[in-house]
Structures are given as structure tokens and as C-alpha cells.
Residue, then its C-alpha position, 0 to 999 in steps of 0.5 A: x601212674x601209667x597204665x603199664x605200671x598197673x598191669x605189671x603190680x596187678x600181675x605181680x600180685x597174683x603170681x605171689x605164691x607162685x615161688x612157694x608152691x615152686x619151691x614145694x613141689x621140688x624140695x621132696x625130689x631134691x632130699x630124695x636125691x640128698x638122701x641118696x647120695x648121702x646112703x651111698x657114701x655111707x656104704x662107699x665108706x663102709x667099703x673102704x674101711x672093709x679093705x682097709x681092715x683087710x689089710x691090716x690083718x692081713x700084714x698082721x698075719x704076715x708078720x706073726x706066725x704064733x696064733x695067727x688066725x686070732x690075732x689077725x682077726x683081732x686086727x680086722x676087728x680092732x680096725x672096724x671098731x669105732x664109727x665105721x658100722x661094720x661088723x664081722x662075725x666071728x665064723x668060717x664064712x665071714x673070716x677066712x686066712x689060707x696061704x698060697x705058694x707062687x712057685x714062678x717067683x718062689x714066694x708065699x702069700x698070706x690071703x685074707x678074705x673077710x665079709x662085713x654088715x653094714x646097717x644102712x645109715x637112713x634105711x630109705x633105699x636099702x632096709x637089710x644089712x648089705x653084705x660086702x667082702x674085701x681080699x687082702x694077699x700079703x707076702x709072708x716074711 
């Protein structure tokens, strides 16, 4: 065995718990960030089911005209249930139905504003409920 040869066993050696302190000093930051992201998608979907909530009541309410309020509530709600974690009271300042006329095209619109919680999913970043709201105008038939 040559001299190089020795020099570079004696060196790997040395540096064998090299990679293991590598590897701890960096697997924190990286589930710092993989915690993050998976937080936001979980709010990002809790936005898109809120909209999509919305909307459903608001087509509900679009095309009944007999206790509207309830049963575009009930909409919201039925569209909300399952795993999606949001919740929407039942009061004036979480659910809100109204119409409006547009007089230049001689229609009217149903408006539909609904503000859900939504519980964070790990809690690291965010601790409270976030507050998010949705808007949703049908035309009415």
C-alpha cells in the first residue's frame, strides 16, 4: 500500500460522523419549511371549500324563493360538512343574504357573504382560528 492510499483511509476516518452532524443540522430547517407549507395548503383549502360554499348557497338561494335564508344557510353548511374545518356560526355577522338590483342590464342578484374559522391543522405558526370570508352574487330566476 502506498503512501497516498494511507492518507486518504486515515482522512476518511476521520470525517465519518461528518454527514450525520450535516444531516442534523439541516433536518430541523427542512420540517420547519415542510410544516409550513403543509399550514398553508391546509388554509389555501379551507379558502377554496369557503368560496365554493358560497356559491352553492348562493345558487341555492338563487333559485328558491320560499324560506331562502335557511335553506341557503343549510347549503353552506351542508357544503362545509365533512373534513374541510371550517365552521360558520349561525348569526348576522358570519352569514349575510341581500339583493341587489343592477338597473343598466335590469337584473337582480342574490349576494351571499359568508365568514368561516378555520383551526389551524399543526398550529406551529398560526395558534387562533383564522377568519376568512367568501362572496358569491347569483342572478336571480
Amino acid at each position: 500500500m502506498n503512501m497516498l492510499n494511507i492518507v486518504k483511509m486515515r482522512r476518511l476516518r476521520d470525517e465519518k460522523g461528518q454527514s450525520i452532524i450535516e444531516f442534523g443540522l439541516i433536518v430541523p430547517i427542512l420540517l420547519f419549511f415542510l410544516l409550513a407549507v403543509v399550514e398553508f395548503g391546509w388554509i389555501l383549502n379551507a379558502k377554496i371549500t369557503l368560496t365554493s360554499a358560497a356559491r352553492e348557497g348562493a345558487r341555492v338561494a338563487a333559485v328558491t324563493t320560499a324560506n331562502r335564508d335557511q335553506r341557503a344557510y343549510d347549503a353552506v353548511v351542508e357544503s362545509l360538512s365533512g373534513v374541510s374545518g371550517v365552521n360558520v356560526p349561525d348569526d348576522a355577522d358570519h352569514f349575510q343574504i341581500y339583493e341587489v338590483e343592477d338597473t343598466v342590464n335590469d337584473i337582480r342578484n342574490v349576494v351571499i357573504e359568508v365568514v368561516g374559522e378555520v383551526t389551524p391543522i399543526i398550529g406551529l405558526y398560526v395558534d387562533d382560528p383564522v377568519l376568512m370570508s367568501s362572496r358569491a352574487v347569483m342572478r336571480l330566476e
